[in-house]
Structures are given as C-alpha cells and as structure tokens.
N, C-alpha and C positions, 0 to 999 in steps of 0.2 A: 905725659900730658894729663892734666885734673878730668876730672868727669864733671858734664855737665850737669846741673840739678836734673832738669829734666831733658831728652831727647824727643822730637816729633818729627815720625818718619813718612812720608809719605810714599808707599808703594803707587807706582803707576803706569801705564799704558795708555798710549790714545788720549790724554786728559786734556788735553788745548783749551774745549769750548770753556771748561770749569776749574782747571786749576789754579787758576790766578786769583778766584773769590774764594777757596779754600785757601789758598797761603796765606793771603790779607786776614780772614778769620781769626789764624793762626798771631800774624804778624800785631792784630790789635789785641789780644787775648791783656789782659790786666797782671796778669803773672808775665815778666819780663825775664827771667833768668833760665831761658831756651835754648836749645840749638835746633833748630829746622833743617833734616835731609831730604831729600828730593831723591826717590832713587827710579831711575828710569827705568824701565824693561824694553829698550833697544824701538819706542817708539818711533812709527812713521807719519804721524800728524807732525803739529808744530810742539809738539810738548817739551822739547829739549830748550828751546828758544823761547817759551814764556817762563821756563823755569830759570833759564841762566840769565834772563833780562831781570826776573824778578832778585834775584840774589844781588843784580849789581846794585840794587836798591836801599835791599838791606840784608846787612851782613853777617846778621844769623843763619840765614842759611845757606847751604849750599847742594851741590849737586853732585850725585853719585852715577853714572852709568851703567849697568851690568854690559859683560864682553858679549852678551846674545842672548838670545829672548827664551825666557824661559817660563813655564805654566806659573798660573796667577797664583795658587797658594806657595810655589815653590821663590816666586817673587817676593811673599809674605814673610816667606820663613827668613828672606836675606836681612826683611827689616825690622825683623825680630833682630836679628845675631849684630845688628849695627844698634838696635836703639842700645842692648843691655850694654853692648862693647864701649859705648858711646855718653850714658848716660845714667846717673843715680835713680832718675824713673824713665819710665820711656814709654810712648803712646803710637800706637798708629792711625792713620789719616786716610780714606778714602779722598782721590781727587774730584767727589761730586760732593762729598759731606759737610758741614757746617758744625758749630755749637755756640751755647750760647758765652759770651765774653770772660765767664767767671767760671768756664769749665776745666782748665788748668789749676787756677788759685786754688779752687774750692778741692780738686783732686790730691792736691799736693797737700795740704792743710791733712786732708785725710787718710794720708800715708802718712804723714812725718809726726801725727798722736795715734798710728795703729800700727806698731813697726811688727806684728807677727800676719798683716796681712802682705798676702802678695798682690791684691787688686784695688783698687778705687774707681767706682763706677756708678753713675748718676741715671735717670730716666732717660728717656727716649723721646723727641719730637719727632713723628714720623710726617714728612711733609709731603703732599702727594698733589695733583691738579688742582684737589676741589680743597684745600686748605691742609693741615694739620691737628694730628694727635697725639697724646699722650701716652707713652707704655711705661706705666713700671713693674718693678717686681710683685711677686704675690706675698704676703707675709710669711708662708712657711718656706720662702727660699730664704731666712733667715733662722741661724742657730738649729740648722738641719744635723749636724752631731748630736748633741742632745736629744733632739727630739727621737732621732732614729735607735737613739739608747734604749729609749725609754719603748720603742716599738711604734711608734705613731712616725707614718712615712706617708707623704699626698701622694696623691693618684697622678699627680705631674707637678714639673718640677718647674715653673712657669717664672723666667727672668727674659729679659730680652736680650737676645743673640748679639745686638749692636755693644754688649757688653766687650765685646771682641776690641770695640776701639778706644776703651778705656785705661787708664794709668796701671801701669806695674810698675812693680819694684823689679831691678836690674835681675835680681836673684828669681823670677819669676821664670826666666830663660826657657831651662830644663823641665820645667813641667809643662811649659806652652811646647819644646819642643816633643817631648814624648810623644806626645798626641795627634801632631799636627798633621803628619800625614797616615796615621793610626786609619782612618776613616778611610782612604783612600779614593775621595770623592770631593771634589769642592763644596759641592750643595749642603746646608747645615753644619759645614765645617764648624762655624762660630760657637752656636751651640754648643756640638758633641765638646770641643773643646773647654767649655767654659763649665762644664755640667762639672769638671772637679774640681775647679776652685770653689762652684758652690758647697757642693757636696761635703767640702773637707774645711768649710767655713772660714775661705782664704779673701774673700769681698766682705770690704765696707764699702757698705751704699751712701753715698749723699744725697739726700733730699735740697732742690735747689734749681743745680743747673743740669744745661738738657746737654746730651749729641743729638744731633738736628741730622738726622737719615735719608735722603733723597729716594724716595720711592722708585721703582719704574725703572731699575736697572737691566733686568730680565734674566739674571742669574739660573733663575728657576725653567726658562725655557733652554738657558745653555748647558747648563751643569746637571739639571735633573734626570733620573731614569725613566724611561721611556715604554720599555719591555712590563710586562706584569714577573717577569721572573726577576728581572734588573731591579724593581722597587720590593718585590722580596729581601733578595739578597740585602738591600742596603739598611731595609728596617731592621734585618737581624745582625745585621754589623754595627749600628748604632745601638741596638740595643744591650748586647752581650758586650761591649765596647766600654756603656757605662755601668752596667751589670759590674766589671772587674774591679772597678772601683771599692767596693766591698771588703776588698785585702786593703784597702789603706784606711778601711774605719775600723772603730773597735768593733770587738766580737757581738755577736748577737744570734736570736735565735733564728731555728727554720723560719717563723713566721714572719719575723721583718724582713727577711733576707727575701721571702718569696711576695710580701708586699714594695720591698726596694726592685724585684725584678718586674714588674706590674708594671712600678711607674717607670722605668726605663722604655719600656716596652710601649705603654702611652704616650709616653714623652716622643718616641721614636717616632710616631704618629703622628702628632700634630708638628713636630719639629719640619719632617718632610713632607708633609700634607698628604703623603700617599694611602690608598684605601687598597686594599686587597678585598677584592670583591664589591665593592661600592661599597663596602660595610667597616668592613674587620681592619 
C-alpha cells in the first residue's frame, strides 16, 4: 500500500473535552493530501466515541486502539513508528493543541525544497487565559555547525520544545527513536530530543505559521523532580545526554567543546526550570 504524503498522528488519553476542535483543525488545514490516525491509549473518558464519530465524518482518518495503556512517552513513541510506517512526512498532534490553517502546506513546501533536512518547524503561539504569544527561535539556533567550527557556541541553545510537534521526514524515525527514552523522564523530553536535530542542522524553520500550544497542561507538576537530589540527577542527564552529541559533529578543540559543555549544561537549566540551591 502507497505512503501517504504526509501522516497526522494523534497520540491520546482522556481527550473528549478537546479532541474533536483539534481534528477539525487538522480536517480544515489547506494542505489536503493526509492521513489522520487517532491512536488511543486504552482511554476511560468518551474519547474513543468522539474519535470514531468523527472518522465517520471524514474518511481521512481513522482510529488505532493500543491493547492497554501504556506511559504517555511510550504512547508517543507508538506514533512515531505509525506516522514513519504510514507516511512520506509525519507529524504529531497534542488532543488540546491547535495551528494555524497553512501549517501543513507551508511544512511540506519546506521539506520537499530541503530534502537533507529531517525537520520542518514553525514558531509557537502559546495560548494561555490572558491571551497569547509568540515564541520563536533565537538566531544562533541556526547553522549551529558552522558556527561551532569556527568555535563560537551560545550560552543556550534557545528554540522552542513545541518544535516536538513539527513535520519530519519518515527517515527521521531513528534519530527521534534513539533519544526518546534516552532521558528517561517525560519532563523536557521535547527538548532533550530536539537539541540534535538542531545541533546537527537537521531543521528548516518557516517563518509564517504558528503550532498554537495550550498552556495549563501541568506536565511540570506531574512529570517534574520533586527531590533536590532527583532535579540533580536529571540536570546531569540532560546535560551529559546532549554533551555526547559532540561525536556526531566535527572535531574541534578543548575550548568549544568545554564552551559546547556550558551550554548543555544552561540549556539543562532553563529547559527544566530547576535551581540547585536557588541559584546554580
């Protein structure tokens, strides 16, 4: 059976109240040549029943069940191995998130004139009570090879994590899987993840359209370390984590390499918000 242009996977649990205005999202997107999966994690809300009413609607998507419920990155990772299995690009979909209508088009446009990237990914509307804002990337999270050649490495590595729900190329598979449960922590997954496709200068950014982010998830109250030893450990595992990244760029000397371990180590910091000692 052909691969679809692109695949849009929706990993979900629980998502009743919201997933019906995220598939519509999906369903009006201006880029038409989709395939929409629904993959349940063995929900107890109504989510199986807004999801199979909405398919009988329209017949892009459908619905995948897992055989029992399994942890939410390990849920992630089944919609990883279905979009690539499934599709020539493939994207994943939060059942609370949104984008704006020309975020397909404008993704796909930007893989199919940049075929040595494995990512395509656009700013961030982050939408929160009191309205919304803008995140995008900082400029030196472009043509970060080069630069790191020449020795000039920022102090952080500053793109937005939502970059996680952005287009790949099918062949993107293997490097999202290496990593994904590398961290061994849901919290800043996206990130730690995402730090080596920038790093290895595998994202073309589109200036344009947004992923529209629902704030107020409280990931950070569920998944976060709680211990002062537990948010140790995890800064020195995101750090040393993107640290190895180092063997898949070119050589370079002590001094980038211990300015490349700095920003790892910053990056770890603001990525999980954690302070070791109010400070450090």
């Amino acid at each position: 059976m052909p691969k679809s242009k692109v695949v849009v996977v929706f990993p979900v649990f629980n998502g009743a109240r919201t997933l019906e205005m995220s598939l519509q999202c999906i369903a009006d997107q201006t880029f038409r040549d989709f395939h929409g999966v629904i993959l349940d994690n063995k929900s107890t809300d109504d989510t199986l029943r807004v999801a199979e009413q909405f398919c009988r609607t329209d017949r892009r998507f459908t619905v995948v069940r897992n055989e029992q419920h399994v942890s939410a990155p390990e849920n992630f990772a089944g919609a990883i191995q279905i979009g690539a299995a499934k599709g020539e690009y493939f994207c994943l979909r939060a059942c609370d998130d949104y984008s704006s209508l020309d975020f397909l088009a404008c993704l796909v446009e930007a893989l199919d004139r940049e075929p040595i990237k494995l990512l395509a990914a656009c700013s961030t509307k982050l939408v929160g009570p009191n309205g919304h804002r803008i995140k995008s990337p900082d400029k030196s999270t472009f043509d970060f090879t080069p630069a790191y050649l020449s020795g000039r490495v920022p102090r952080n590595l500053t793109f937005p994590a939502e970059w996680i729900y952005g287009l790949y190329r099918a062949s993107a598979k293997d490097l999202l899987m290496a990593r994904w449960f590398d961290l061994g922590n849901p919290w800043c997954l996206a990130s730690y993840v995402i730090s080596e496709f920038v790093v290895r200068d595998l994202v073309v950014y589109v200036p344009g359209p947004t992923y529209d982010f629902t704030e107020g998830s409280g990931s950070e109250q569920r998944y976060g370390a709680k211990s002062l030893r537990e948010r140790l450990r995890q800064r020195l595992r995101y750090t040393f984590g993107c640290y190895k990244l180092t063997k898949k760029l070119p050589k370079a000397d002590f001094i980038t390499r211990l300015k490349f371990f700095r920003m790892c180590w910053n990056d770890a910091r603001r990525k999980t918000r954690y302070k070791i000692f109010w400070f450090f």
